[in-house]
N, C-alpha and C positions, 0 to 999 in steps of 0.2 A: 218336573223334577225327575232326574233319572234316576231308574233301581239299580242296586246291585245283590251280588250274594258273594257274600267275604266271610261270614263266621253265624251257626248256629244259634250264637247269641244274639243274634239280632233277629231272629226271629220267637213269635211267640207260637201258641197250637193253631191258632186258626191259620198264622203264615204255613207251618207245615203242611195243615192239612189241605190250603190250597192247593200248593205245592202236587200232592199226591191224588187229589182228586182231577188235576189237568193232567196228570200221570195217566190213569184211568179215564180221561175221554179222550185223550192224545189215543189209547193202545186202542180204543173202540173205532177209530176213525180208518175209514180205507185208505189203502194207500195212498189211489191214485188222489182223495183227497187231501191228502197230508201234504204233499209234494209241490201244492203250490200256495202253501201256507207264506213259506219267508222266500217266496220266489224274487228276487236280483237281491237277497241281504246276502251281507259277507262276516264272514266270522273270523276274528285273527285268533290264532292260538300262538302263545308265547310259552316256550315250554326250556326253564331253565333245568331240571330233572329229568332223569327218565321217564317214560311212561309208555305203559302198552294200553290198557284198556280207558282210561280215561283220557287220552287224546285221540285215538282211534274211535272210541265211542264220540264225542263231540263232534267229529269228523261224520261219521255215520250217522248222526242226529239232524246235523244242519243241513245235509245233502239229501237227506231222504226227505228234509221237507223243503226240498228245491231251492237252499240256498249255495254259497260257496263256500270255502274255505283256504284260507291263507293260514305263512305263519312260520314258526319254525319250530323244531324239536331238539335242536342243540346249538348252543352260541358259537362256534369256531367261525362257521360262515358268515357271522352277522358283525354288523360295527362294534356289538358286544366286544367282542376280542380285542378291539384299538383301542378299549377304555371307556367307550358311551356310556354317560351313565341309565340307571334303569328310570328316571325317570323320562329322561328324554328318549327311552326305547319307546315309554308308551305312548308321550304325545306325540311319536313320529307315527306308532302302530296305528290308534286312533281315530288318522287322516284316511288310513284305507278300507276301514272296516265299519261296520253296525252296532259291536259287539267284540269284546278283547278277554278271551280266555287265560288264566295265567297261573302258571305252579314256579315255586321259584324254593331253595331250600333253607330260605333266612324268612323267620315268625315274620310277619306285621306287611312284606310286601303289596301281599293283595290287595288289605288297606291302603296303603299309598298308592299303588295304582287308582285306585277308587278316589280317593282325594285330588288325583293328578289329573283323570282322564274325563271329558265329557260323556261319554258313553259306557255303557252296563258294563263291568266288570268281573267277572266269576271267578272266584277263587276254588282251581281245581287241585290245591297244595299248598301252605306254607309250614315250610320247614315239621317240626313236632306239633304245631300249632292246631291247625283246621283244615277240612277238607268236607264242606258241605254238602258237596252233591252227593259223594260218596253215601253219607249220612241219611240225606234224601232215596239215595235206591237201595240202600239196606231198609229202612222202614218201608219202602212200595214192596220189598219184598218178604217181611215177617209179615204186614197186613194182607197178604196174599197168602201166604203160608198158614194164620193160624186165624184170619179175619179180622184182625183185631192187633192194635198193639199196645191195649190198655189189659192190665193185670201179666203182662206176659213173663215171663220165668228168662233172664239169660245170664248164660258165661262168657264172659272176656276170658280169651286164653295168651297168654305166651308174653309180648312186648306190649304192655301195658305203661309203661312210662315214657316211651318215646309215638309210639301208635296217635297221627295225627284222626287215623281211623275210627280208633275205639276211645280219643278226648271227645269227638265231635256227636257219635253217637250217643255214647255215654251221656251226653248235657243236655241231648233233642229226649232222651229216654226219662229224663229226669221232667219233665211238662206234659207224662202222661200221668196215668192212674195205676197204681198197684203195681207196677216195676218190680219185678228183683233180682236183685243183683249177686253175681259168684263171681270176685275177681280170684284166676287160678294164676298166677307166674311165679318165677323164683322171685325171691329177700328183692332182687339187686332190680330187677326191672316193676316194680308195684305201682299202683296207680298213683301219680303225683298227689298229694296232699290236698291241693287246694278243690281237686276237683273233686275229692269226697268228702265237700261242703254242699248246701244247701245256696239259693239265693238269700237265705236268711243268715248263713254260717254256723247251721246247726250240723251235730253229725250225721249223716247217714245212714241208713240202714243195709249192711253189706254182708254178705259172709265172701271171708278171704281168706285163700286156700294155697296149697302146690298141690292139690290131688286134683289130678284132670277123670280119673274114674269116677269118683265119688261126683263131679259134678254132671258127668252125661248121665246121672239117673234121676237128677233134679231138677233139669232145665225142660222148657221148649226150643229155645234155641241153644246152641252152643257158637260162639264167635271166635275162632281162630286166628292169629297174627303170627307174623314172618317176624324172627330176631333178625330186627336191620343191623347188617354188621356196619354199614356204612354212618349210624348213628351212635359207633362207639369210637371216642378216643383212643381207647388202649384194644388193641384187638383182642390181647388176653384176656380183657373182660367179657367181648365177644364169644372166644372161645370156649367158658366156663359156660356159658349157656344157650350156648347155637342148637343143642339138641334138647333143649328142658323137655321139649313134649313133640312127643308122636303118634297122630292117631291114626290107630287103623283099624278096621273093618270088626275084627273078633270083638275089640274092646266096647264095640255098642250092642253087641249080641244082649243086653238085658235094659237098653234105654228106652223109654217111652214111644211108640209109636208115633207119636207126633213131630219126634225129635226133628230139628233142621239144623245141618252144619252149615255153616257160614264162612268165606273169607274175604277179605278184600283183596285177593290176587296181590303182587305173585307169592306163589308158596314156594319152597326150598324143599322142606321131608317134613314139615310140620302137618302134614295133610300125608298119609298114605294113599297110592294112587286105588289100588282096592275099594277105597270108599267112593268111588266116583260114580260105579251103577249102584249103587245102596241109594234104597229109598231114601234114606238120611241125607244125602246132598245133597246140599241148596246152592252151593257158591258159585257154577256156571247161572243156577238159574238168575241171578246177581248180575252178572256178568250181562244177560237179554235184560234185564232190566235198567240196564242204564244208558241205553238210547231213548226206552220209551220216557224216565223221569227226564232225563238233559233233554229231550225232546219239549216238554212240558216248560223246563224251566228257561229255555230259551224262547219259545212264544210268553212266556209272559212278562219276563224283562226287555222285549223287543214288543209288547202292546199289542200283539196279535189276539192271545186270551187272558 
C-alpha cells in the first residue's frame, strides 16, 4: 500500500516524530552518502502556485540525494491551459515519475491527487487548507531551538485565518504536551473557529490578543505570517490590515533570551530586516531545514528509511 503526506491530520505523534527523527539521521549522514540514496528515482513537482522555497527546496532534496526532478512551476506551458483536467494532469504525471509533488490553490486537491494516483503524493499546499511539510520543518526546527517541543510557549502572529501555515502547525502543536498558545491578529483575520477545538470539541486553552509586544515577553517562540493579499476578495479588506504588525529589532530589546522568531517565508515588512543578525532569528534557519526534513520525508515514502 502506498503512503502519502496530504494533511497533519493524518497523522498521529509517533508519525511526526518519525518524521523528525529521519530528519536528524538524514542531517547526520555524509553527503557523499546521501546522494545515492534515491539514485535513478524521479520526483515530479506540480506547482499550480507560486513558490520559492518549497519547490526549490524539494528540488535540492531529491537531487542531493542523487535523484532527478521534473515538473513544472506554472500552468501556461502545460495542457493545463487547453482545459486538462487536474485529474488527468496527475495520471499522466504519475507515468513519469516515483513520486508527484503538488501545491495547487483549491482545499482538498492534494487529496484527490492521492486518491487519483498510484504513487506517493505530497501535499506542498492546498489553498487555506494544509501544508505539512512546512509544519514538519517548523517542528525539526523549535525541537532544535529549544530541544524540546513539549511544554513550549508560542505566538501566531499576523494572518491567522487564512495561514495554511499556522492551520497545519497549530493542529501538529495540539498532540504535544503543555503547548501554549498566543493568537496575536486583528478582529478581521483570527484563528477560524473550528480550529480552536479540541478532537474532543472542548474549548481550548488560548490567550488572544492584538498586542504583538506583550507577546515577545511570553513566548519561546514567536511565529510570524505575511497578510496574503492575494487571499482577500475585496483588496480594501487587505489594505485595512497589510500593516497590522511590524517587527523590528528595538522591540525585542527586553524578550527572553531564548526567544526564536519564525516565518514561513516570503515576508513583505512584517519582519524588519534589522532582525536578521539578532540572535532572535530563526526563519532562514527554517529555511536550511527544509531540505534536511523533505529530504527525510521523501526516503520514507519512497521505502528507502
Amino acid at each position: 500500500m502506498k503512503s502519502d503526506l496530504i494533511s497533519m491530520n493524518d497523522l498521529d505523534l509517533a508519525d511526526i516524530e518519525h518524521y523528525l527523527d529521519l530528519a536528524h539521521q538524514v542531517e547526520g549522514l555524509p553527503a557523499q552518502e546521501r546522494v545515492r540514496l534515491l539514485a535513478g528515482r524521479v520526483l515530479m513537482v506540480m506547482f499550480y502556485e507560486p513558490s520559492t522555497r518549497t519547490r526549490l527546496s524539494f528540488e535540492s532534496a531529491m537531487q542531493k540525494l542523487g535523484g532527478g526532478v521534473i515538473g513544472f512551476s506554472e500552468t501556461a506551458s502545460t495542457s493545463i491551459a487547453k482545459g486538462e483536467s487536474f485529474s488527468d494532469t496527475v495520471l499522466t504525471c504519475e507515468r513519469y515519475a516515483d513520486a508527484i509533488v503538488v501545491r495547487h490553490p483549491k482545499e482538498g486537491t492534494a487529496r484527490l491527487a492521492a486518491e487519483t494516483a498510484s504513487i506517493p503524493i505530497i501535499n506542498a499546499g492546498d489553498g487555506t487548507n494544509q501544508h505539512p511539510t512546512q509544519t514538519l520543518l517548523d517542528l525539526y526546527t523549535i525541537k532544535k531551538c529549544h530541544g524540546q517541543v513539549d511544554n513550549v510557549r508560542i505566538a501566531f502572529v499576523g494572518d491567522l485565518k487564512y495561514s495554511r501555515t499556522v492551520h497545519s502547525l497549530f493542529q501538529a502543536l495540539l498532540k504535544y504536551q503543555g503547548v501554549k498558545f498566543t493568537l496575536v491578529s486583528p478582529e478581521s483575520l483570527r484563528l477560524p473557529g473550528y480550529l480552536k477545538l479540541s478532537a474532543e470539541g472542548r474549548q481550548l486553552d488560548f490567550d488572544e490578543t492584538d498586542d504583538l509586544q506583550a507577546a515577545l515577553a511570553q513566548n519561546d517562540i514567536v511565529y510570524m505570517t505575511r497578510i496574503q493579499a492575494e487571499r482577500f476578495a475585496d483588496i480594501m479588506d487587505y489594505e485595512k490590515v497589510k500593516n497590522a504588525y511590524c517587527l523590528e529589532a528595538r522591540m525585542l530589546a527586553g524578550a527572553p533570551a531564548n526567544l526564536k522568531v519564525l516565518h514561513p517565508l516570503p515576508r513583505v515588512n512584517e519582519i524588519s530586516p534589522d532582525v536578521d543578525k539578532s540572535r532572535f532569528a530563526g526563519y532562514f534557519d527554517q529555511v536550511e531545514s527544509g531540505v534536511i526534513v523533505r529530504q527525510g520525508i521523501l526516503l520514507s515514502l519512497l521505502g528507502v528509511l
